[in-house]
N, C-alpha and C positions, 0 to 999 in steps of 0.2 A: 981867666973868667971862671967865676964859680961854677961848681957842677949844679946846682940849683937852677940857674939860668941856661948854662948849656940844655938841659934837659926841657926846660920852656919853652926856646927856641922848636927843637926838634918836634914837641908836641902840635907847639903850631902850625910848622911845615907839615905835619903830619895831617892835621887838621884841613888845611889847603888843599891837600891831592886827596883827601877821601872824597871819594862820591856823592855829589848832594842830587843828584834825579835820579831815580829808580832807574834801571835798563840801563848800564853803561854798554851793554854789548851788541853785536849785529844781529839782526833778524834772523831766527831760523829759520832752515828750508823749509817751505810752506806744503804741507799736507794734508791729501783729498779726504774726507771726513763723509762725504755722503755725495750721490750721484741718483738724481732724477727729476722727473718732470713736478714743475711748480714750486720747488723748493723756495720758501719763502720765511721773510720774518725770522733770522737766526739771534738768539740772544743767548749771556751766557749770565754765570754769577759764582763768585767763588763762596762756599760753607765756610765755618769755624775752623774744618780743621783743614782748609789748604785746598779740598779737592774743586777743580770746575768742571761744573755743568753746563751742560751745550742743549737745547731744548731748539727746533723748527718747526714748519710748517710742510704737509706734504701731502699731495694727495685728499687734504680734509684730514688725514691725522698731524699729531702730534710726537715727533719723535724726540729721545735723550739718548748723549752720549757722553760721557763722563771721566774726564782723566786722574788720575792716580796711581799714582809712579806706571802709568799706561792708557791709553785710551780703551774705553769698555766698548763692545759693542753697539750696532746702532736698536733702543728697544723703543716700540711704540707705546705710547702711556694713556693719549684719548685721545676721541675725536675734537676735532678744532683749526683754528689758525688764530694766527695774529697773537704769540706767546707774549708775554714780558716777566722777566727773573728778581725777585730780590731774596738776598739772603738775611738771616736773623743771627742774633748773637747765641743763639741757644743748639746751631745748629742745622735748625730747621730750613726748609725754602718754600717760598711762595709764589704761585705763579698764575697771574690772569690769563685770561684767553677768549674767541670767539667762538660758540657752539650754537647750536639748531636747539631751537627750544620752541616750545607751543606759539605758534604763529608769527615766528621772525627769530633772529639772533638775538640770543641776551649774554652776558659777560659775567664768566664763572671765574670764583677763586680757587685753588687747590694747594694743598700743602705737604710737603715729602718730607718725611722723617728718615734721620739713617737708619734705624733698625726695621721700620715697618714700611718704606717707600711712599710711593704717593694714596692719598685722601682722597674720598669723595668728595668731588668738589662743589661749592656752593654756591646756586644763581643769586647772583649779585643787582644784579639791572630789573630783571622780572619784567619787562615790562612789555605793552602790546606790542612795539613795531619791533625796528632792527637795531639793535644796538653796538655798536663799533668801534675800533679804534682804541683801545684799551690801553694803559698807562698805569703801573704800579711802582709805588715806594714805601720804604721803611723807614720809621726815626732812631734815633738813637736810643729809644726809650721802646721800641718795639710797634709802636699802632701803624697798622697800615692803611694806605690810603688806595684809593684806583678813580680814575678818571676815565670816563669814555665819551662817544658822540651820538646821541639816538637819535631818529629818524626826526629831520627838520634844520638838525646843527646844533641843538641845547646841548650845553655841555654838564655831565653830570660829575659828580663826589661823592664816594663811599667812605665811610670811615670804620675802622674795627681794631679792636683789642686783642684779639684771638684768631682771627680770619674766619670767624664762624658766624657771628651776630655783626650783623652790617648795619649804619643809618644811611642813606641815600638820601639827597638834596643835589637840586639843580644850582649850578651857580650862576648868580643873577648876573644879570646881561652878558652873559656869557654863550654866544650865537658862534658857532665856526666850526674847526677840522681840525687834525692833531690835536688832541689835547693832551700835555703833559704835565705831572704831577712830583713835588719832594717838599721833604719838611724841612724848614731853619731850624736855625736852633732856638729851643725848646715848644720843641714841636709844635709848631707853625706850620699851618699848610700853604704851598705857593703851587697855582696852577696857571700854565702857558697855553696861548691856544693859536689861530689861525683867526682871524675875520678884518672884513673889510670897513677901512675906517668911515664909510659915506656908501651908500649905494653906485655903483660903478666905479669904483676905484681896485687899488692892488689891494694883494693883503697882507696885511700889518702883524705882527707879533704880541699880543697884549695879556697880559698878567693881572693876575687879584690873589689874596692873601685872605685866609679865614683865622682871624682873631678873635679876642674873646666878648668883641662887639662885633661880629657880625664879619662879611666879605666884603673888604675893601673895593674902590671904586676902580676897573679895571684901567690899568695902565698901556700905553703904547707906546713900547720899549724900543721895535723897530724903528717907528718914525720913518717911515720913506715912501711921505703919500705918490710919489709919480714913480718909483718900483716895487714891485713885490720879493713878500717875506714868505718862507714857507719851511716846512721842517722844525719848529722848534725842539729842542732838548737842554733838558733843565739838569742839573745835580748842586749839592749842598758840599762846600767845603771849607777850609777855616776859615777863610774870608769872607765868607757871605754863600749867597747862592750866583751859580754859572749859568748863562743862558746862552746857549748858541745857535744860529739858524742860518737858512740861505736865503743870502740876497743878489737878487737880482742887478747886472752891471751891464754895461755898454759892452759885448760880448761874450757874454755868458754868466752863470753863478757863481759866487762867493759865499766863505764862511765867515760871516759877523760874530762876534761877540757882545754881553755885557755882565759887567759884576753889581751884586746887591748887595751892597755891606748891613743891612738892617736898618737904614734909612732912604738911600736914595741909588737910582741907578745910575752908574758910569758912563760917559759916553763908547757911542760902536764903534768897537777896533774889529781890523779887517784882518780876520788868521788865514787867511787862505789863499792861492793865488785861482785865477781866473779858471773852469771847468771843472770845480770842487760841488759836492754833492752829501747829501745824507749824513749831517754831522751826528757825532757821539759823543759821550761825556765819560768820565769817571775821575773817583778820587783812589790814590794808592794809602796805602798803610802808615803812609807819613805826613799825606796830605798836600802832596803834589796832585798838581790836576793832567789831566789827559784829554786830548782829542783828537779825533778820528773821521777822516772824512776819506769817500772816492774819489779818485782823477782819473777818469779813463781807464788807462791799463794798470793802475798803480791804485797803492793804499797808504794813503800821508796821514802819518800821527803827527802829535805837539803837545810838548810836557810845560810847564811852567811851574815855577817854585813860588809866585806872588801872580797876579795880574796883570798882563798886560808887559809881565819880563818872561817873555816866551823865549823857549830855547828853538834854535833852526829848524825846519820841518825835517823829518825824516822819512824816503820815500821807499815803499816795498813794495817789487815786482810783481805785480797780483797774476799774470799769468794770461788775460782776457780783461777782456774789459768789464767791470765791478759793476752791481746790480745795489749788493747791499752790502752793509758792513754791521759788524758789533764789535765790542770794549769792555775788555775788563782787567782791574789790576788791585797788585796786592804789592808784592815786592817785585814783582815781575808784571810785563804787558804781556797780553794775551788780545789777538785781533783773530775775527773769520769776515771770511766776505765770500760772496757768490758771487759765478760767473756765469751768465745764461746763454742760453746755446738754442742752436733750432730744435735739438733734438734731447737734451736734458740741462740741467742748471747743476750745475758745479757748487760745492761746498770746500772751502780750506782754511784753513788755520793755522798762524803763526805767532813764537812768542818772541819777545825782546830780554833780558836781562835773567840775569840767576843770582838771587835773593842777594842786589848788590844795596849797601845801607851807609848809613854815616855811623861811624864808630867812633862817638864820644864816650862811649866807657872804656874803649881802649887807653884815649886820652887821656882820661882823668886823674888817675894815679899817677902819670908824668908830672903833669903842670901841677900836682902837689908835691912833689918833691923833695927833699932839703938836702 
């Protein structure tokens, strides 16, 4: 056999055993990150260059903590709750949240640079009542969006260029809880929320799109008028966008899913087995998807390389029984979740994998060979 072909062979075998899901490795020992009362809402986000941030709720403030080649300290940064993370390509992070403002809660943006740290941050909602539940994304192209819920259930949309100058618009018929926010591609906004599909019934999951005629006519993607949906979380990946939520079953919750390819939504497949809770999303650096939910004492992710070809769950011994979780990946998973107690609420974190990838450029000089 020629050595040209010999050398083909082996590339392909080579090709075979490389790793195609991020994290081929076991979970590491999980460790305590923060200890006290109320700790709530933990979210994280990886920057440009690698590092993640870990931002909660506590007390009414707002703490970070920050790993690189170490975990930093825990600092206070502002008053608040209910954070949410995204990073920019420039470096930067952005980050909503819930503060005390003249006569109710309105929802602030703020921005942390690596050299100068965090910005005064800027009221976003303004508005009379109480404004909640906060939801922020970034596009590929940089505008940010935030979604929240003001007193009544209108679900609102901010839109900005900079995080500084905001437009605000209610999204029509858009009545409900949780609302979550991300862009398709090119930058397209898609916002998920909570309501009920008829007066007295469960609630449904329903989605709308702002194009460049206007917000589409909200969709009901859940579909399951005699159980309820609740939790949605949204993220954008090659395929389209990811929606995932809990639904309700003869014995307890499930994690549903569905995919939007840019036309039409997939039917619900069921990722989860029976007493799953608080789904999460992310996409990694390759564009594998991730997700994240609690089971009791345990914390099950689920990677997939395509839609609906999910790889086995993998389960990590949370320690207690799970409260909350967050998600986030690059080349590596990174999970926290709390654990609540009578007397404080536990914070931990563990990661999966160390910068494992597919190595076609190792490849490719093989299988050209002569």
């Amino acid at each position: 056999m020629c050595k040209a072909r010999w050398l083909f062979i082996l590339s392909f075998f080579f090709l075979l055993a490389s790793p195609s899901v991020v994290g081929a490795e076991d979970w590491s020992d999980p460790v305590q990150l923060a200890s006290g009362e109320g700790i709530d809402a933990p979210c994280m986000a990886l920057d440009s260059q690698g590092r993640l941030h870990l931002v909660w709720s506590e007390g009414g403030m707002l703490y970070q903590r920050v790993f690189d080649q170490g975990w930093s300290e825990s600092t206070a940064i502002a008053e608040g709750r209910s954070p949410c993370l995204v990073a920019a390509s420039d470096g930067r992070l952005f980050m909503a949240f819930v503060a005390l403002a003249e006569g109710g809660t309105d929802i602030f943006v703020a921005s942390w640079d690596p050299k100068a740290g965090w910005g005064l941050p800027v009221n976003v909602s303004n508005s009379e009542g109480d404004s909640t539940s906060p939801d922020l994304a970034i596009s590929s192209q940089g505008a940010l969006a935030v979604v929240w819920e003001e007193d009544g259930g209108t679900i609102y949309f901010a839109q900005s260029a900079d995080g500084l100058l905001w437009s605000t618009v209610p999204v029509p018929q858009a009545r409900g809880r949780h609302p979550q926010v991300t862009f398709e591609e090119g930058d397209v906004p898609m916002v998920a929320w909570v309501d009920e599909f008829d007066e007295g019934l469960p609630g449904d999951v329903f989605v709308s799109q702002r194009t460049i005629e206007g917000w589409s006519l909200p969709v009901d993607v859940s579909y399951s008028p005699t159980e309820d949906s609740e939790a949605p979380a949204l993220a954008t990946g090659p395929e389209g966008v990811v929606l995932l939520w809990e639904e309700e079953e003869e014995g307890g919750w499930c994690i549903y899913g569905a995919l939007f390819n840019g036309q039409d939504w997939s039917a619900a497949a069921k990722c989860s087995p029976v007493g799953a809770h608080t789904p999460q999303l992310a996409f990694d650096a390759v564009g594998h998807g991730h997700a994240l939910w609690a089971l009791g004492e345990d914390v099950q992710h689920r990677s997939w390389t395509h839609w609906e070809a999910f790889a086995p769950s993998e389960t990590l011994e949370a320690g207690g029984t799970v409260g909350q979780v967050a998600l986030a990946a690059s080349k590596a998973v990174h999970v926290v979740w709390t654990i609540p107690g009578a007397d404080a609420t536990l914070l931990y974190y563990s990661v999966r994998g160390q910068e494992a990838s597919l190595e076609y450029k190792l490849c490719l000089p093989l299988v050209l060979a002569r």
